[in-house]
BATILUM-163430 format. One line per 3 residues: number of its first residue (from 1); their letters; for each residue x, y, z of C-alpha. Coordinates in pm, 1 decimal, always signed. Layout:
% residues N
NUM> a> X,Y,Z  ... $
***
This chain:
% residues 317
1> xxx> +32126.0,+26461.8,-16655.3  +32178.9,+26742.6,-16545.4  +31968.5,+26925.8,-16791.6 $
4> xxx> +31705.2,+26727.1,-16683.0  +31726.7,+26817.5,-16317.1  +31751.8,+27210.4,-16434.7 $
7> xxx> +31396.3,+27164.5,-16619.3  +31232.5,+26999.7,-16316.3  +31367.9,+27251.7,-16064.0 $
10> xxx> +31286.7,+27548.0,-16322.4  +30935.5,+27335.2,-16347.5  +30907.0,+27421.1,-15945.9 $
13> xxx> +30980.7,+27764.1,-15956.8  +31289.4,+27731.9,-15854.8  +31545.4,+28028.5,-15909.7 $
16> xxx> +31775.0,+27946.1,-16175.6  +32044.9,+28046.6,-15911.9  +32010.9,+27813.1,-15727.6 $
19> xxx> +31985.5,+27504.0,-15967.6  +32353.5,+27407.7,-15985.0  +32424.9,+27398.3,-15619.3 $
22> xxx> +32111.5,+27190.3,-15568.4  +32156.6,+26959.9,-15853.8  +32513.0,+26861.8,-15747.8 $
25> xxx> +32430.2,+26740.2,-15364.7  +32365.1,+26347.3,-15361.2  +32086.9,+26217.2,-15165.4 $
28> xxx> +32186.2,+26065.8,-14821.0  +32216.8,+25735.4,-14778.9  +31831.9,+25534.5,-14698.6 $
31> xxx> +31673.4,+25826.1,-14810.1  +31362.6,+25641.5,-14951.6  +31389.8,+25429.4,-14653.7 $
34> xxx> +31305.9,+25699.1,-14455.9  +31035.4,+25816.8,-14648.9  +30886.4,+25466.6,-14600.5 $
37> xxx> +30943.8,+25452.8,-14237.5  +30739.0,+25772.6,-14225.7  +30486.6,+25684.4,-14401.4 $
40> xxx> +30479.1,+25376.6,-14189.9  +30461.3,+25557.3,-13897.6  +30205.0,+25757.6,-13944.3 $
43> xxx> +29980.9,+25496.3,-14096.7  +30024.3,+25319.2,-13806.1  +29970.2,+25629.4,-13575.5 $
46> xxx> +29640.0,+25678.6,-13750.6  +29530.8,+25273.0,-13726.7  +29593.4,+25250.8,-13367.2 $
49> xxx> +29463.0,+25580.2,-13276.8  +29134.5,+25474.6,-13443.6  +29137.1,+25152.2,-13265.6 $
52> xxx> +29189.7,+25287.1,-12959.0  +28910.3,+25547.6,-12998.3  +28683.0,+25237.1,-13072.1 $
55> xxx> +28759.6,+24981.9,-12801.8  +28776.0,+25328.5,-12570.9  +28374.8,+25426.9,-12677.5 $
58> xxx> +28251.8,+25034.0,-12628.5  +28422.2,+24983.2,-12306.9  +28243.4,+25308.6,-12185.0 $
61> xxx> +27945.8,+25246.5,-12333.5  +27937.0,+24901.7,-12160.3  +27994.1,+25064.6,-11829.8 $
64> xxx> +27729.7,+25341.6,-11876.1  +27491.4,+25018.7,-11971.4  +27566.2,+24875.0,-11630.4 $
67> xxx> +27543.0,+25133.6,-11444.1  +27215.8,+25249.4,-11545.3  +27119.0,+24829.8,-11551.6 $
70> xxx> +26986.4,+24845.5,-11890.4  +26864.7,+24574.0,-12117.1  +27056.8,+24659.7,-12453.8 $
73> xxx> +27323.6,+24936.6,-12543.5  +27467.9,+25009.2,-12864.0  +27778.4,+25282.3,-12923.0 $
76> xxx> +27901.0,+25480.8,-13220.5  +28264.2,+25590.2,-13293.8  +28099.5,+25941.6,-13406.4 $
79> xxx> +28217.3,+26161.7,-13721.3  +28525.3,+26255.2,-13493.4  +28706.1,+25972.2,-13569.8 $
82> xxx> +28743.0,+26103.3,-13920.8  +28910.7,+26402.5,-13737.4  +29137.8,+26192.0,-13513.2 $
85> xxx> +29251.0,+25969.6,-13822.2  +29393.9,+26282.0,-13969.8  +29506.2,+26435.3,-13634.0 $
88> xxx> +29730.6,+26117.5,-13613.1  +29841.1,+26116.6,-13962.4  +29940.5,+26493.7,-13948.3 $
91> xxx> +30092.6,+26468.6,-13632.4  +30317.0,+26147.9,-13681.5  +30437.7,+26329.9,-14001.5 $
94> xxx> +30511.2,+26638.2,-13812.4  +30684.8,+26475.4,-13541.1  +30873.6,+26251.4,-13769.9 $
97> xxx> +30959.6,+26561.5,-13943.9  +31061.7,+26771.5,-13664.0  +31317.8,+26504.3,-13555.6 $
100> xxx> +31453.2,+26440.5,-13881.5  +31510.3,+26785.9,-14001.8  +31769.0,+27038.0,-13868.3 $
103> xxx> +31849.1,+27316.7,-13997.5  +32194.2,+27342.7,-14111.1  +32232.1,+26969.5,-14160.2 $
106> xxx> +32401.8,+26882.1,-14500.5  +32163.1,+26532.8,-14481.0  +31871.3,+26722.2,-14422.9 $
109> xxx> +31954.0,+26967.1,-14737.1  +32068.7,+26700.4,-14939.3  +31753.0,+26501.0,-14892.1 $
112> xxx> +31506.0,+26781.6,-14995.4  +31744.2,+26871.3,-15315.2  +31670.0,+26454.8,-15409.8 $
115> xxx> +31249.7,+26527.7,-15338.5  +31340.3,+26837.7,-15528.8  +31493.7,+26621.9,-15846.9 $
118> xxx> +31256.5,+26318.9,-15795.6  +31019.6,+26283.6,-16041.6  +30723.6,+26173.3,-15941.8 $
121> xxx> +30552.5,+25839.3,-16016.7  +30188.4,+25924.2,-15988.9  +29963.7,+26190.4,-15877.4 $
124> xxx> +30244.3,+26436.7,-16076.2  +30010.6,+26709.2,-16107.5  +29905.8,+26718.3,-15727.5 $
127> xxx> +30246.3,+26691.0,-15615.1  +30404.7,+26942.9,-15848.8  +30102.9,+27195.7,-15721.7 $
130> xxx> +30218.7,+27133.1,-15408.1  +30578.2,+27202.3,-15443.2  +30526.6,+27482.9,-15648.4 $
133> xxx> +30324.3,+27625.5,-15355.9  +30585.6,+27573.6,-15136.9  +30872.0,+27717.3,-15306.7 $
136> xxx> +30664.9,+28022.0,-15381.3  +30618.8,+28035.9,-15031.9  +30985.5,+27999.0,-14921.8 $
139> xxx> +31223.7,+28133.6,-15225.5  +31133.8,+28499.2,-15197.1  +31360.9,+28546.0,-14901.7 $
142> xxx> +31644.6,+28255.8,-14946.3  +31989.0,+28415.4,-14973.7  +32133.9,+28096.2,-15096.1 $
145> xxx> +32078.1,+27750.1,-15250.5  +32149.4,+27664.7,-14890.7  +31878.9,+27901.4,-14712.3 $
148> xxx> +31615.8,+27814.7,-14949.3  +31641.5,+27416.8,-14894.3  +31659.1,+27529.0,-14501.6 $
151> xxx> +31366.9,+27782.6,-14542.8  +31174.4,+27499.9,-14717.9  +31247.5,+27200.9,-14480.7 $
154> xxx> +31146.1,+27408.4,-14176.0  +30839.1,+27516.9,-14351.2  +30766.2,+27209.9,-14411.6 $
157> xxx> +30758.1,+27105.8,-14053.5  +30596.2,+27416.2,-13994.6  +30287.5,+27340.7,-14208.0 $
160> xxx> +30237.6,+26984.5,-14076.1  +30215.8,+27142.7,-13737.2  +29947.8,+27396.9,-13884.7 $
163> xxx> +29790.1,+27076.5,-14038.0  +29760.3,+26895.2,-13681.4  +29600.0,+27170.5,-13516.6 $
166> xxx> +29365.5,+27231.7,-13830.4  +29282.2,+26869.0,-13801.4  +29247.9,+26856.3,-13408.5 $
169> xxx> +29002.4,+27137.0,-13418.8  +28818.6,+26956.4,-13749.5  +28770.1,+26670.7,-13454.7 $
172> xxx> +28617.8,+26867.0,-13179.2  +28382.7,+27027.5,-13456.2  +28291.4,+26712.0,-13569.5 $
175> xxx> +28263.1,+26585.7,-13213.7  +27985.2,+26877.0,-13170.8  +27796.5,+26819.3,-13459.2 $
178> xxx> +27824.2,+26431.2,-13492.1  +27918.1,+26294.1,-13134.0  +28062.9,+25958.6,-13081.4 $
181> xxx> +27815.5,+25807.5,-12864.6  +27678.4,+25592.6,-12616.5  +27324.0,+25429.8,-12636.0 $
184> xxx> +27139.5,+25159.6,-12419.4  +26772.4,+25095.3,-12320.8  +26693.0,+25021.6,-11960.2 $
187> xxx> +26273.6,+24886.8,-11955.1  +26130.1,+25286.7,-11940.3  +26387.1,+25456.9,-12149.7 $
190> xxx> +26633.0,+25484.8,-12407.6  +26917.6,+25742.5,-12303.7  +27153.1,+25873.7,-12616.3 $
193> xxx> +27462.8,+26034.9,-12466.4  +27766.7,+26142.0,-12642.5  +28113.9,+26005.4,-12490.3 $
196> xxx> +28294.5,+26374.2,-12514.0  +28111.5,+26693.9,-12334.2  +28065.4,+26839.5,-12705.2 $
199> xxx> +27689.1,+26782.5,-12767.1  +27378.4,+26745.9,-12539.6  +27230.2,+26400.7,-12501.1 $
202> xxx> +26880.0,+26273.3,-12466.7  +26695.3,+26055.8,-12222.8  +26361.9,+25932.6,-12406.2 $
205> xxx> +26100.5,+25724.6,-12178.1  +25980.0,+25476.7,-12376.7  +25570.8,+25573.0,-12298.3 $
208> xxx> +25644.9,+25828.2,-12544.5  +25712.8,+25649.6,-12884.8  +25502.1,+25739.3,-13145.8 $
211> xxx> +25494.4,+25457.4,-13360.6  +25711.1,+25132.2,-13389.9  +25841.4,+24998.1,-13726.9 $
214> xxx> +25985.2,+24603.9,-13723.4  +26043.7,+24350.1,-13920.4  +26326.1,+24083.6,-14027.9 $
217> xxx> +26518.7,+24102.5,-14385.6  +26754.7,+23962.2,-14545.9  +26950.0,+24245.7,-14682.0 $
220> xxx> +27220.1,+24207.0,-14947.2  +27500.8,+24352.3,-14742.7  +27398.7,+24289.4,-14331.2 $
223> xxx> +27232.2,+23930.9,-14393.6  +26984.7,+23889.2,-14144.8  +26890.5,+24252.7,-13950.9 $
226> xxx> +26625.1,+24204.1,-13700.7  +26473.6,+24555.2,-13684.9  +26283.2,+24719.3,-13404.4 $
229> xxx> +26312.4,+25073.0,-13478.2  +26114.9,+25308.6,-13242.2  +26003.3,+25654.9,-13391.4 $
232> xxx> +25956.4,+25970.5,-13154.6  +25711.9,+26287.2,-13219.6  +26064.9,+26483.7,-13206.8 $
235> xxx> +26174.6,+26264.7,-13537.9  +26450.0,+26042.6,-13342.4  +26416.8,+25692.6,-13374.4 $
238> xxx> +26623.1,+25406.7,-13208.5  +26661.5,+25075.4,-13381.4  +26693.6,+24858.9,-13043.7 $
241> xxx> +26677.0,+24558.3,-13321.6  +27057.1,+24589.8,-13384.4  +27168.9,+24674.2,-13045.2 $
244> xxx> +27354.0,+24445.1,-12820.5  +27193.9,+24281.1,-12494.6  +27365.7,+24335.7,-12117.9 $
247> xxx> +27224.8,+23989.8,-11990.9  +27014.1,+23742.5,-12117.1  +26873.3,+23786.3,-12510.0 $
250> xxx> +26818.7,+24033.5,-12668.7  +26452.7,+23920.5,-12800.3  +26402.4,+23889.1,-12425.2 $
253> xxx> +26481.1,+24263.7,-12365.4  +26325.3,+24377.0,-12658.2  +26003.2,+24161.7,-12532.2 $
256> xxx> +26014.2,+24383.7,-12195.5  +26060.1,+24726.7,-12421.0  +25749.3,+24631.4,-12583.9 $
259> xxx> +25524.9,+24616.4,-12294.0  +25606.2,+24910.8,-12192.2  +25503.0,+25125.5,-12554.1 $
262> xxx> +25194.4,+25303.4,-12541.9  +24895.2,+25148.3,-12664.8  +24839.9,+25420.6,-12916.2 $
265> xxx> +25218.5,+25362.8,-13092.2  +25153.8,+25298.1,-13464.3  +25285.1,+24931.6,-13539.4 $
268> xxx> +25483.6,+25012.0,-13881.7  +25629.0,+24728.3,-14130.6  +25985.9,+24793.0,-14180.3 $
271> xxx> +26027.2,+24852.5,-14562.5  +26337.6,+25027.8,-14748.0  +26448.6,+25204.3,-15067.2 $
274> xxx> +26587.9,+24882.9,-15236.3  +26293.8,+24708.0,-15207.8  +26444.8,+24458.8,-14967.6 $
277> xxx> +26078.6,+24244.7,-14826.1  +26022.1,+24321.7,-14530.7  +26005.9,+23965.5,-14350.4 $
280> xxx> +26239.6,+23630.9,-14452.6  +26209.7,+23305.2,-14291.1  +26552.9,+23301.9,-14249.5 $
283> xxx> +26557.0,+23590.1,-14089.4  +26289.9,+23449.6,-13830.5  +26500.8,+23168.8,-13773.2 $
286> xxx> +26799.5,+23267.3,-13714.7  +26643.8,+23563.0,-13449.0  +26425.7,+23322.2,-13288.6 $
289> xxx> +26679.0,+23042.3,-13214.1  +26782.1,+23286.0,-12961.7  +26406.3,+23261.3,-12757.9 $
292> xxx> +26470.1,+22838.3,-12764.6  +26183.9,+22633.3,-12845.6  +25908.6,+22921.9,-12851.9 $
295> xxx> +26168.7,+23143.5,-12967.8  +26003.3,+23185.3,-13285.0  +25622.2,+23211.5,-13152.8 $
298> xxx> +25765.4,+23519.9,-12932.6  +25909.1,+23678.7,-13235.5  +25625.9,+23632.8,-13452.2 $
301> xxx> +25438.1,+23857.1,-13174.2  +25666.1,+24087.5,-13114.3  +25686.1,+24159.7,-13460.4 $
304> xxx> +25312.0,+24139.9,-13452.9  +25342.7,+23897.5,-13753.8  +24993.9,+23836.5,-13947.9 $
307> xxx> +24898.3,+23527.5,-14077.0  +24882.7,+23666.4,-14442.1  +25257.7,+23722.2,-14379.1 $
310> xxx> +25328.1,+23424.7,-14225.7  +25190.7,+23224.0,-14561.2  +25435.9,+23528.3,-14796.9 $
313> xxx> +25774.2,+23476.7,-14592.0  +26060.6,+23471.1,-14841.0  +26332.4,+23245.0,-14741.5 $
316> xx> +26320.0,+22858.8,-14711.0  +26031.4,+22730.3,-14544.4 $
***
């Protein structure tokens, strides 16, 4: 056994000096336990911070709706919620690491001499890159089997500090380039803000749309999308189809956004790259339920349905 543990330590980098002393401590009691616990942890940081971020950019963007007494609003959690999970996971491993290691401490030593020892299960060649970097990092100045494993736990700790601030600033880069944001439609215009002061946002009166491209697929993966996507001279578009209505329905705020496009918009069929058609009576149905009895007679003309397409509608009849 112990000729084993030599070989994996020597495997590291580790200075044969050091491989007796480090071979003979005995991991401390619930050592994987702990391991689990902060794993746990900072799964669970990085769950509920990305929950929170989520139910945090709704609520607001339900405010900012009613405030401004739009018809429809719609939100996005942004690219910096990519950023936060990490933030979370870096940090709860940090934190967990901070309070668990002490230099000095015969547990703390005698746990990383067991990671040390451990072989690992999977991803061997990621994790052994890893420790090797470590040790490389650490051993040049260790005095001692004892200093090294100290040198390397604080370093440790050290690094998933670096790591948190790496990945807080990753978030407030992302939150500049791709904002979380906050979207709703009032009858004139269609406002994009993001939540965070990290981008600009746009207010877009509605007079100005270029051109307006609808219709009412079944996709494979969404089902039934009503789309109602309005294109801009600037490129920016805003599908108000799959955005969520403040009061009443939303075919009845989508019927006041349409009165108010210019008469020279470009009426567009929605079409995509799988080939999806464009219109499905299901579709229709299930959208137009929402209008009651003439539901479906105001959807056909907001969608500025043609009679060819009326007799080509996929779905059942």
């Amino acid at each position: 056994m112990t000729t084993i543990m030599n070989s994996r330590l020597a495997h590291l980098g580790v200075p044969a000096v050091f491989h007796s002393e480090i071979a003979a401590r005995q991991a401390p009691r619930f050592h994987i336990l702990l391991h689990l616990t902060i794993i746990l942890a900072s799964v669970a940081a990085a769950v509920g911070a990305i929950v929170a971020w989520s139910r945090y950019i709704a609520s607001t963007a339900l405010a900012a709706a009613t405030a401004a007494q739009a018809v429809l609003y719609d939100s996005d959690i942004g690219a910096e919620s990519l950023g936060l999970i990490f933030t979370a996971l870096f940090a709860a491993g940090w934190l967990c690491g901070a309070s668990t290691w002490r230099r000095g401490s015969e547990g703390a030593r005698n746990g990383w001499s067991a990671d040390l020892i451990r072989e690992p299960a999977k991803n061997k060649t990621i994790t052994d890159w890893l420790w090797r970097q470590m040790i490389r990092r650490y051993v040049s100045t260790a005095i001692s089997a004892d200093d090294f494993l100290d040198r390397l736990g604080s370093g440790v700790v050290r690094d998933l500090r670096y790591a948190t601030l790496g990945a807080f600033v990753l978030t407030v880069a992302l939150g500049a380039a791709l904002p979380a944001r906050l979207s709703y439609a009032t009858a004139t215009e269609i406002a994009e803000l993001p939540v965070l002061p990290l981008a600009r946002g746009t207010v877009r009166p509605i007079a100005t749309a270029s051109s307006v491209a609808s219709g009412c697929p079944k996709l494979p993966r969404d089902g039934n999308t009503l789309v109602y996507r309005l294109q801009f001279a600037d490129g920016t578009e805003a599908n108000l189809g799959s955005w969520n209505s403040l009061a009443g329905t939303r075919l009845a705020a989508l019927e006041a956004i349409a009165g108010r496009l210019p008469a020279s918009a470009i009426r567009i069929r929605f079409a995509n790259a799988i080939g999806s058609a464009p219109l499905s009576a299901d579709c229709l149905k299930d959208f137009a339920s929402e209008g009651g009895v003439d539901g479906l007679v105001r959807l056909s003309r907001l969608l500025s349905l043609t009679d060819v397409e009326r007799k080509g509608l996929t779905g059942s009849p």
